[in-house]
C-alpha distance (Angstrom), angle and dihedral (degrees) to the residues before:
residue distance angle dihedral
X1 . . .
X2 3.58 . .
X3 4.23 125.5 .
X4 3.98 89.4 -108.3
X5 4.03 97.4 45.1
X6 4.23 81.7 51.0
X7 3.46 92.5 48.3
X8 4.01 99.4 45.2
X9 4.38 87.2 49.7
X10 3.82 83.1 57.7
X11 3.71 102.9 45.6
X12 3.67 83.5 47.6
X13 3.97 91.1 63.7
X14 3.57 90.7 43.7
X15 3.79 99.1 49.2
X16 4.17 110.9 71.5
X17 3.49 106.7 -147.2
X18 4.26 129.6 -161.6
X19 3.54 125.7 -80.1
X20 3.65 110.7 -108.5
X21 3.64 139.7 -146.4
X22 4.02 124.2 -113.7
X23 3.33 105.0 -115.4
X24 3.54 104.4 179.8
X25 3.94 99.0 91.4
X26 4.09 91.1 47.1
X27 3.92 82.6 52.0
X28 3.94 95.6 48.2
X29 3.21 87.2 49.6
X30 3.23 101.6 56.2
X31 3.44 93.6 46.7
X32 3.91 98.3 54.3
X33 3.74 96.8 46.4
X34 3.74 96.6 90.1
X35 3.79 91.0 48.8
X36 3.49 79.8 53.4
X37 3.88 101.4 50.3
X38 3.82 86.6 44.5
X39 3.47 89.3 64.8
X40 3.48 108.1 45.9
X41 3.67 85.3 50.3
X42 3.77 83.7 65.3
X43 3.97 119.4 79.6
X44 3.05 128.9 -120.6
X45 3.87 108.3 -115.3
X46 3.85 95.1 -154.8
X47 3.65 84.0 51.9
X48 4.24 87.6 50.9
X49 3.19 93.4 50.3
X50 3.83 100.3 49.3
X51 4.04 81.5 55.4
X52 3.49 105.2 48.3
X53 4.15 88.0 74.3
X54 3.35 85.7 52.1
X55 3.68 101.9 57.6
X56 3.72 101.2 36.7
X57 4.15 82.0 59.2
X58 4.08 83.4 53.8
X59 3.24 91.6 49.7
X60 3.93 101.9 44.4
X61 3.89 87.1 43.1
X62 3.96 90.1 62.1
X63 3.54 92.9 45.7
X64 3.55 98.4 55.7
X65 3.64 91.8 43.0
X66 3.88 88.7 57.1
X67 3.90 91.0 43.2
X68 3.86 85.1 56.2
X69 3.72 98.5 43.4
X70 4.08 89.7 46.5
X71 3.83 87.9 48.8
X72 3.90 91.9 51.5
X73 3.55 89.3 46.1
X74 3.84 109.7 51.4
X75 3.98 106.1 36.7
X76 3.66 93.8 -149.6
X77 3.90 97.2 53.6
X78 4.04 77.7 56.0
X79 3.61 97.5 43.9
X80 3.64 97.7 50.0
X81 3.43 94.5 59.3
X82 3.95 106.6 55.8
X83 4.13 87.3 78.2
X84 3.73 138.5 -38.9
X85 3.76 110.2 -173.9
X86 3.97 119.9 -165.9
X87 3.87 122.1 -163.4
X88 3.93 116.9 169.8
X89 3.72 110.4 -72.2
X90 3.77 95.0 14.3
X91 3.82 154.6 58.4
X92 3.71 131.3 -147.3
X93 4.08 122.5 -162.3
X94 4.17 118.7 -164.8
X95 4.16 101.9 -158.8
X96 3.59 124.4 170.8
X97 4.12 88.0 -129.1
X98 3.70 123.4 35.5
X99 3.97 115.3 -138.9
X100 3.87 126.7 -85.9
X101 3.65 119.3 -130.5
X102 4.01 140.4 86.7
X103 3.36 115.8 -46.4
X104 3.63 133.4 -170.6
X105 3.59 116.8 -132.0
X106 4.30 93.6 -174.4
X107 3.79 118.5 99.3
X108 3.59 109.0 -110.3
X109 3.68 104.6 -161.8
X110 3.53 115.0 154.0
X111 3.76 131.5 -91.6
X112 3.99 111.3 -56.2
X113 3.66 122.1 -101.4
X114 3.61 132.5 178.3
X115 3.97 113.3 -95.2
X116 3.64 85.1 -110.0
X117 3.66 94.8 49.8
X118 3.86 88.7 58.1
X119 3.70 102.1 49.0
X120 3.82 81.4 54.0
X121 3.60 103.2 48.1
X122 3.95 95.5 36.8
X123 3.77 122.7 78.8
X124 3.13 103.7 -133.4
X125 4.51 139.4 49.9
X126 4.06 101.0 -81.1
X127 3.28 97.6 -136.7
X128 4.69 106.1 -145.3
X129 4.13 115.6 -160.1
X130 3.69 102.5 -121.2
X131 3.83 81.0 -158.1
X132 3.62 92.0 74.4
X133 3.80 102.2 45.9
X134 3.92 121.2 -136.5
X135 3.57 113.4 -17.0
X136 4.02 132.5 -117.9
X137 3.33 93.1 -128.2
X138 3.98 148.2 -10.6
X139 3.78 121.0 -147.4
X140 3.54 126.6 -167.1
X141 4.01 123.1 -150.3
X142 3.53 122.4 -168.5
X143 3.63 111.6 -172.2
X144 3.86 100.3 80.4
X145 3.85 111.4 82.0
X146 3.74 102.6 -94.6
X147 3.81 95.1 16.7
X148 4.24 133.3 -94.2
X149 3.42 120.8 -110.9
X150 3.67 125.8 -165.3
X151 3.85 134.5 -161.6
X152 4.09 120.8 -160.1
X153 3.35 120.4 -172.7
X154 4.05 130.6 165.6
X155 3.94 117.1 39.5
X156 3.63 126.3 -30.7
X157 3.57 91.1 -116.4
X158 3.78 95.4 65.4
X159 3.72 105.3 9.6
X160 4.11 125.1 -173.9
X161 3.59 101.1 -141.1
X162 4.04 122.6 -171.9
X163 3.87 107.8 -164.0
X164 4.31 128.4 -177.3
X165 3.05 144.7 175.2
X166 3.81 150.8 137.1
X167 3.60 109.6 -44.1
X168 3.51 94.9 171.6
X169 3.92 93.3 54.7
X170 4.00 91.1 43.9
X171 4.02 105.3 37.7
X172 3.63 95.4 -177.2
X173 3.70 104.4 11.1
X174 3.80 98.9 132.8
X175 4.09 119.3 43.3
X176 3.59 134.8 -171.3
X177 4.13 135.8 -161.7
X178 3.74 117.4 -153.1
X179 3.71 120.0 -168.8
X180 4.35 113.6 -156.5
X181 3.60 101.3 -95.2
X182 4.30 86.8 72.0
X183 3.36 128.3 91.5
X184 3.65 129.2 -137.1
X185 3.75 126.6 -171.3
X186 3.96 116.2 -162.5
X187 4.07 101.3 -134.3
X188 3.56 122.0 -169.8
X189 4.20 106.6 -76.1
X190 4.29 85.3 -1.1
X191 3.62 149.9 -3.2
X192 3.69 152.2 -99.9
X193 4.04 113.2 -127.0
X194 4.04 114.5 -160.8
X195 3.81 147.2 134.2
X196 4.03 93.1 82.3
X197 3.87 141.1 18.9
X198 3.36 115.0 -79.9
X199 3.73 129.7 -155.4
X200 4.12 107.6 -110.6
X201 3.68 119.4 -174.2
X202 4.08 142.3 160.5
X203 3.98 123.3 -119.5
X204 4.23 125.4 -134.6
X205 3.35 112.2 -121.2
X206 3.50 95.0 -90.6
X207 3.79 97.4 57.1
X208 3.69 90.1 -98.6
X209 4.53 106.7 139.5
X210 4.05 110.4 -114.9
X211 3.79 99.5 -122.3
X212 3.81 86.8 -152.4
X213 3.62 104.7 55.2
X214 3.78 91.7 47.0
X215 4.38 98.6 119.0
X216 3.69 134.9 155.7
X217 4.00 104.7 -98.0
X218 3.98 123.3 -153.3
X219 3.80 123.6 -142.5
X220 3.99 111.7 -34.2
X221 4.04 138.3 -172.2
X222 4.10 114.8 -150.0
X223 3.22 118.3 -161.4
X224 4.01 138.1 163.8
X225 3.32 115.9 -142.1
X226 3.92 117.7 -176.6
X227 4.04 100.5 -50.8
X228 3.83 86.3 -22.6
X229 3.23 134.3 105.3
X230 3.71 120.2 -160.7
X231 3.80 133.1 -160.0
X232 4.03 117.4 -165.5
X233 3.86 100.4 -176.8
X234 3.81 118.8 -179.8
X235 3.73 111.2 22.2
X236 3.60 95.0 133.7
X237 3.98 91.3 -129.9
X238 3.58 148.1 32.6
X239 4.03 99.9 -115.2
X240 4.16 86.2 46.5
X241 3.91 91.0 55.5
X242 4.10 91.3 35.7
X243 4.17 81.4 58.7
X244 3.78 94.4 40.1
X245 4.03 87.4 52.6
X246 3.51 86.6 42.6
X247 3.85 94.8 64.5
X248 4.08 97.6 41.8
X249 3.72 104.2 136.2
């Protein structure tokens, strides 16, 4: 050891010196609060997934309050969605207000034919309820793919009229509108509407309603039968047009 080093050690035990701090927790932390920043920054994910539940119900609330207030806004939106029925060849629509407008209230059925003349010009077997005998008179439309054909019977006043053709070719050729005061019973492969009128009407071939064939129908039985689709309008009950089905030959 050298004479300076010697004298320094013993100037150091003579000289008192300050108390001083510990530093080494203010240092540590320092040096962990990043680390500890960092993680609060990060979420929790039992915490995310305890809110997901939460929001998705937020979410689906709002929606169905829009749906509602859309709905009670636009009267079709809210019509369209109390029933729509489809059977092969034709449409039915429940609303709580039928539509305003002219409508016809004569049968428009097509220019008559013989009944021979419309098993030839259809395409497809017309199918005659022996139930009802021979009928008044046979009409033969033309515009639906495969042709309509329509049998009256009873007076021209209040006809029963049985009316076919190809559903399959025509998926929603004929359409009806049925206010709430109707009834409709769901039958095996159709149904029987009655109670009240109901608006009956035919469709263009693209989908558009014919204005002129829209008329106020009475009690009617759908039914599909094969690639038919039959229409027994008029028989006053459901067990008369079950038995006038019943007989189609």
């Amino acid at each position: 050891m050298s004479d300076l080093e010697r004298d320094l050690q013993l100037l150091a035990r003579e000289v008192e010196w300050p108390a001083q701090p510990d530093l080494a927790p203010r240092v540590r932390a320092r040096l962990d609060a990043p680390e500890r920043r960092r993680a609060a920054a990060r979420p929790d994910p039992r915490a995310a997934r305890a809110r997901v539940p939460r929001r998705l119900l937020v979410v689906l609330a709002a929606m169905l309050v829009l749906l509602a207030a859309l709905m009670a806004a636009v009267p079709s939106a809210r019509d369209s969605v109390l029933d729509f029925i489809g059977l092969d060849g034709a449409t039915v629509e429940v609303r709580d207000e039928l539509p305003g407008g002219e409508v016809a209230r004569e049968l428009r059925l097509g220019p008559p034919v013989t009944l021979a003349a419309a098993r030839e010009g259809a395409a497809f077997h017309v199918l005659v309820p022996a139930a009802l005998g021979d009928p008044r008179s046979v009409h033969l439309r033309r515009d639906p793919p495969g042709g309509e054909v329509t049998l009256a019977y009873g007076p021209p006043a209040r006809p029963l009229i049985v009316t076919q053709f190809r559903g399959d070719l025509a998926p929603e050729y004929a359409g009806k509108i049925v206010g709430p005061d109707a009834r409709i019973r769901r039958l095996p492969g159709g149904l029987y509407i009655e109670g009240s009128p109901h608006f009956f009407f035919y469709r263009t071939p693209d989908g558009a309603v014919r204005q002129r064939s829209l008329r106020l129908a009475r009690d009617v039985l759908l039914l599909e039968r094969s690639s038919l689709l039959v229409r027994i309008e008029g028989a006053g009950s459901l067990r008369r047009a079950r038995r006038i089905a019943a007989s189609l030959r």
